[in-house]
N, C-alpha and C positions, 0 to 999 in steps of 0.2 A: 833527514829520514824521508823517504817517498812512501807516500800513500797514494792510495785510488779508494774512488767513493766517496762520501760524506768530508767536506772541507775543515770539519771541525772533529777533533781528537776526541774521546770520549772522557770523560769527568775519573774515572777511574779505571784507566789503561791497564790489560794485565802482562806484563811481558813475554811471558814464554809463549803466550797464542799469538800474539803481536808478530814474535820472530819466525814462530812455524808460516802464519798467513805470509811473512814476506819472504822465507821460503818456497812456500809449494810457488808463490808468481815468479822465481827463477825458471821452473818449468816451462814457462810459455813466452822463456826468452831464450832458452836455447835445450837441446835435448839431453843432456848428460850435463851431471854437475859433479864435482867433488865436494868430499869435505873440505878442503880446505880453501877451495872458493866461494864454499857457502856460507865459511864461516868470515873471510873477507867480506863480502855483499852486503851480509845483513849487521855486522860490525859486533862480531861474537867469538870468545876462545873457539879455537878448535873442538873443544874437547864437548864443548856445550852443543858445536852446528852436529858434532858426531853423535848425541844423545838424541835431539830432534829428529834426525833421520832417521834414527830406529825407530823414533814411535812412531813418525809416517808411515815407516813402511810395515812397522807394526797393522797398523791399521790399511794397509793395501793404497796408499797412495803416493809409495813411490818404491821402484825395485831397483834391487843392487845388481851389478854384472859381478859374477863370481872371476872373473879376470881380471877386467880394468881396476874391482873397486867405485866405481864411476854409479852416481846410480839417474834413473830413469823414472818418468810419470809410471804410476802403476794403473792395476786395471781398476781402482778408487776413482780414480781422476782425471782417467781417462773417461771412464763411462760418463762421470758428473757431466763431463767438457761435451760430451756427444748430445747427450740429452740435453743440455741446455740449449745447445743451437740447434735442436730438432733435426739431430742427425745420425741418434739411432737406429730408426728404421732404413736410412740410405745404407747407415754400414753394414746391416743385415743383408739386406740384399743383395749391394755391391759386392758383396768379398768373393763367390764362387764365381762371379763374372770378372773380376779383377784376378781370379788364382787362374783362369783359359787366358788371359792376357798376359800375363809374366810368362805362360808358357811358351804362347806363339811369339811373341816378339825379345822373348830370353831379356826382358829390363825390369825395374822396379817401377813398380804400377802404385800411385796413389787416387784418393778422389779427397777433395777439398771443398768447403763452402765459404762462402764472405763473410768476414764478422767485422761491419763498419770497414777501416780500410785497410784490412789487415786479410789475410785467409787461416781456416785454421785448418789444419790434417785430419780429417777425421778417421782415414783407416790409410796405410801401407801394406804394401805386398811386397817382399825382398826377392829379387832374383839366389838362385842361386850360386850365380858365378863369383868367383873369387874374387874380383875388380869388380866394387855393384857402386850405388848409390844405397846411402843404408835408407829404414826406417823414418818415416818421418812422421808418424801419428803421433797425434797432439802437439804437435809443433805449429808456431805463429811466425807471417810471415810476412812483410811488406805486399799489396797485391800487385804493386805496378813493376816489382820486380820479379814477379815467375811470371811463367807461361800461363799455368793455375789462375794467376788472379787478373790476368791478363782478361783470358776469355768470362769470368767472372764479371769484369767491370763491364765488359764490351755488350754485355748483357741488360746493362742498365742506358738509360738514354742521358743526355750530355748534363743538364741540368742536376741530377743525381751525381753522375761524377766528381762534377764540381763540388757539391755540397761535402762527399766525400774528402777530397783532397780539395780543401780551399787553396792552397797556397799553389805559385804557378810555379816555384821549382820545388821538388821530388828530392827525398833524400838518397842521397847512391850507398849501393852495398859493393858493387866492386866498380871499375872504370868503366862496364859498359853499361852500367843500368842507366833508363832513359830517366835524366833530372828534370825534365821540362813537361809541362803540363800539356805544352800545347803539343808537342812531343808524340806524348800518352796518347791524345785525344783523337790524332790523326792515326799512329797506329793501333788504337782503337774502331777506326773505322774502314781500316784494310780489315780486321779479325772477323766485323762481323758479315765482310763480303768472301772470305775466303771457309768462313765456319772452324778454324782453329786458331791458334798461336803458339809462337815458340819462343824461346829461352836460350839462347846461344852464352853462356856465362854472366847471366846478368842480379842471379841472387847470389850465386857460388862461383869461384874460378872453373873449377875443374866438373861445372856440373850444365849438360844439354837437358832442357825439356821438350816436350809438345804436349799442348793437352784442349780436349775438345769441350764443347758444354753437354751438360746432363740436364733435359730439361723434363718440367715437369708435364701433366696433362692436359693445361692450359698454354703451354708453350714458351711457359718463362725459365729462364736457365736455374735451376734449383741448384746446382753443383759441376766440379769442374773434374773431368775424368783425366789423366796424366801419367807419360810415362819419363823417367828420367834415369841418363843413363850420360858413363863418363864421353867427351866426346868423339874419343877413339871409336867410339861403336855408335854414333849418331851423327852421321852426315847432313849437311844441309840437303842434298839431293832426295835424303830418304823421305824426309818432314812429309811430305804429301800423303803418301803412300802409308805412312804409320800413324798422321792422322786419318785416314780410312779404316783403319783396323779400330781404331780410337773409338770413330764415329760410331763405328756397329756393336761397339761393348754400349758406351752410351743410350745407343736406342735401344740393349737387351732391358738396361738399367731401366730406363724411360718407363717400358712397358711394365714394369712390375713393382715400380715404386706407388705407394700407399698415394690414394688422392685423398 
């Protein structure tokens, strides 16, 4: 059984919160669960992962798709997730400057922060077109494999990196993500001469990024701005050009974000 937190099990463990807690952390392993892989996961009848999901989402922390069946972080657990990494206020003021950017550049618009060596979504913006990249708020991510946590790390100086990713090979999510630290570290220091990075299939097969930094008043990268789109519609030629549009949601962001 996996736990996080405290190394010693508590003297009188109670089951049923036990399996909801190691439910709701499926959530921030992948964005949609079923029943009946929730109830594989945490090593439960069906019929029991099918009761806890009702009281989750009884209480707003996780929603069903009236289609798939499939359900989703709700706004419970979502908000918790925001507020904790102190990224309420970003998603407050990010989202009308993320809904002018879905419009002009017709892609799905995210902004993301660091959380140790991971990123987390804190708010998406879905295009409308039929072929998108869906939703990814409240989703957890490897950083060295988006664009997102790309410009996030490159934010930090080398020594911090490290400490982040001690080990010098990278775990791969598909064949092209970069496994080598020293890898990262040097296209690490193309990102922060050119001020963005990209993502040519390297968390997803069928999914391009670019995304620039969001910085704060002091000039440290507080957040990573991002647009991802299949790569039918995301030329390498374009990358420059759309982190330009990138850069100027960024600096509206900049200016209005809480100091």
């Amino acid at each position: 059984m996996e736990h996080s937190g405290s190394e010693d099990a508590p003297n009188y463990p109670i089951g049923s919160v036990d399996n909801a807690l190691r439910l709701l952390r499926l959530f921030g392993r992948q964005k949609s669960v079923r029943v009946a892989e929730a109830g594989r996961d945490i090593g439960v009848a069906r019929s029991t992962a099918h009761r806890l999901m009702q009281m989750l989402q009884y209480h707003g922390f996780v929603s069903q798709d009236p289609e798939s069946k499939a359900y989703t972080a709700g706004p419970e657990l979502i908000g918790m997730a925001v507020s904790l990494v102190g990224g309420l206020d970003l998603r407050v003021v990010a989202r009308p400057i993320m809904e002018d950017l879905v419009r002009e550049l017709g892609e799905t618009v995210h902004i993301s922060v660091l959380r140790g060596s991971d990123i987390f979504f804190v708010e998406s913006i879905e295009t409308t077109k039929s072929l998108r990249v869906g939703s990814r708020t409240g989703m957890i991510l490897p950083a060295h494999a988006t664009a997102s946590g790309k410009v996030l790390l490159a934010g930090l100086d080398s020594g911090e990196v490290r400490r982040l990713l001690p080990n010098a090979k990278l775990a791969p999510m598909t064949e092209v993500t970069l496994t080598s630290r020293r890898d990262l570290e040097a296209h690490l220091a193309r990102i922060r001469e050119v001020g963005y990075a990209s993502n040519f299939g390297e968390s997803e097969d069928e999914v391009w990024s670019v995304a620039v930094p969001v910085r704060d008043a002091g000039g440290n990268v507080r957040a990573a701005l991002a647009i991802s789109a299949p790569p039918s519609r995301l030329s390498e030629d374009a990358v420059a050009g759309i982190a330009a549009v990138l850069r100027e949601g960024a600096n509206r962001i900049s200016a209005v974000l809480p100091t």
